[in-house]
C-alpha positions in Angstrom: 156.7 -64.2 193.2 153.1 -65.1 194.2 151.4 -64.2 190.9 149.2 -61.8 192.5 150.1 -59.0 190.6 147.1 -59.1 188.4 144.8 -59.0 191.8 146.8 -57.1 194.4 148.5 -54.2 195.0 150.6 -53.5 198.2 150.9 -49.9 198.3 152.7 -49.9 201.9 151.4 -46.4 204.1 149.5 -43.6 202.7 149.4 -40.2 203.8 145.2 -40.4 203.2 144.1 -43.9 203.6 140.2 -44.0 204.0 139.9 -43.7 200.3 142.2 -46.6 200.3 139.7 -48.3 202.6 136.5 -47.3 200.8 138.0 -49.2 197.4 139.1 -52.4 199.1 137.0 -55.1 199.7 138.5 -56.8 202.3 140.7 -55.4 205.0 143.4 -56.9 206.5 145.3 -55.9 210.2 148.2 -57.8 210.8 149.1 -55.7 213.7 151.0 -57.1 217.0 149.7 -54.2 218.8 146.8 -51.7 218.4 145.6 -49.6 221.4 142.5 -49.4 219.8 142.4 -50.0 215.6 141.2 -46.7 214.5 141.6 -48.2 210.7 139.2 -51.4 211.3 136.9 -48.6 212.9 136.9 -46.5 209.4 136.8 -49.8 207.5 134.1 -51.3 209.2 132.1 -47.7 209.2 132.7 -48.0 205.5 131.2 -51.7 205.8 134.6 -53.5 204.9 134.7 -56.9 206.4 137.9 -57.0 208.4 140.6 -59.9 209.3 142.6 -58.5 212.1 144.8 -59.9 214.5 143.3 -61.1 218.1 145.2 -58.3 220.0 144.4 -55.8 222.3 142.3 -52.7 221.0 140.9 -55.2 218.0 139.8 -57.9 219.9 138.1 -55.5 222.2 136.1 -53.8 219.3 135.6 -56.5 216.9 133.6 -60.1 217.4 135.0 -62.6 216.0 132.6 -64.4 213.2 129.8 -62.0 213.9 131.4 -58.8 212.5 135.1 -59.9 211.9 137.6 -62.2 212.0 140.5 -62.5 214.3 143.5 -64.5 214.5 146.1 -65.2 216.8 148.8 -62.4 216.0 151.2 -64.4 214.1 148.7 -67.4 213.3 149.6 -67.2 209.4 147.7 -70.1 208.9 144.3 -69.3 210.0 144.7 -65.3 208.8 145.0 -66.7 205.4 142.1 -69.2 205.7 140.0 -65.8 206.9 141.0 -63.8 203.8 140.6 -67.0 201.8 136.9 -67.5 202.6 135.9 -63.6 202.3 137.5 -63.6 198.9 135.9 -66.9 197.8 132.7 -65.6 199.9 130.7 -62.7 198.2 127.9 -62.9 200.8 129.9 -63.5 203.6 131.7 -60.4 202.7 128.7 -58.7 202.6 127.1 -60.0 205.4 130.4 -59.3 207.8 130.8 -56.3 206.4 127.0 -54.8 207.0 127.6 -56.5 210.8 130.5 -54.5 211.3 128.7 -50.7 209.7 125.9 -52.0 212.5 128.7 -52.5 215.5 131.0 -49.3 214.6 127.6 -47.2 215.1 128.5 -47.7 219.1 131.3 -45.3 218.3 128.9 -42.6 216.9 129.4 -39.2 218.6 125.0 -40.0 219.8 125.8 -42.2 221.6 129.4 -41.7 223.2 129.1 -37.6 223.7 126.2 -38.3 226.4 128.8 -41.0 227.9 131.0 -38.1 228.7 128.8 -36.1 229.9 127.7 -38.8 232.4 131.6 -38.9 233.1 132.1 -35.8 233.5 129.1 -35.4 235.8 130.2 -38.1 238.2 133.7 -36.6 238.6 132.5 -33.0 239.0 130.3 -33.9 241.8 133.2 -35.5 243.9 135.3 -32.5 244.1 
């Protein structure tokens, strides 16, 4: 009804999506809820700029502007101006999408495995 057959495919859930992720160039979360957005994680691994919605586990791990963009869950308006000016946008693509390979690094099993371990330190010596 759009016309955007010739540019877009909706291909609903599939059973192996980072492939998925790897071929698209923008990704888009239009989640009410996400504990923690294990998909914007693999995209922006993959260097995928992301538009998400501003909700729990998504605004927590993505910034707004620097590495992403967020919307108000619901906010149609401003999710489509997002897409809009990635798609239009080249090196803004680019330049969210390195920003977001750079912030997913956090997540790397370096730096979070010694995390634990500082964890599990702390709580062994209290019992």
């Amino acid at each position: 009804e759009l016309g955007l057959g010739d540019t877009c495919a909706f291909l609903g859930e599939q059973p192996s999506g980072i492939s998925f992720l790897a071929a698209a160039d923008i990704v888009a979360m239009t989640s009410m809820y996400e504990s923690f957005g294990y998909v914007a994680l693999e995209a922006s691994i993959l260097g995928k700029p992301v538009v998400a919605s501003r909700v729990d586990g998504l605004r927590d791990n993505l910034h707004d502007g620097q590495d992403a963009f967020l919307a108000e869950a619901g906010d149609v308006e401003t999710f489509a101006g997002h897409l809009i000016a990635l798609i239009r946008d080249p090196a803004l693509r680019a330049k969210l999408g390195a920003a977001a390979r750079g912030n997913a690094t956090r997540f790397d099993s370096e730096h979070v495995m010694p995390q634990f371990a500082d964890l599990y330190r702390t709580l062994l010596s209290r019992t």
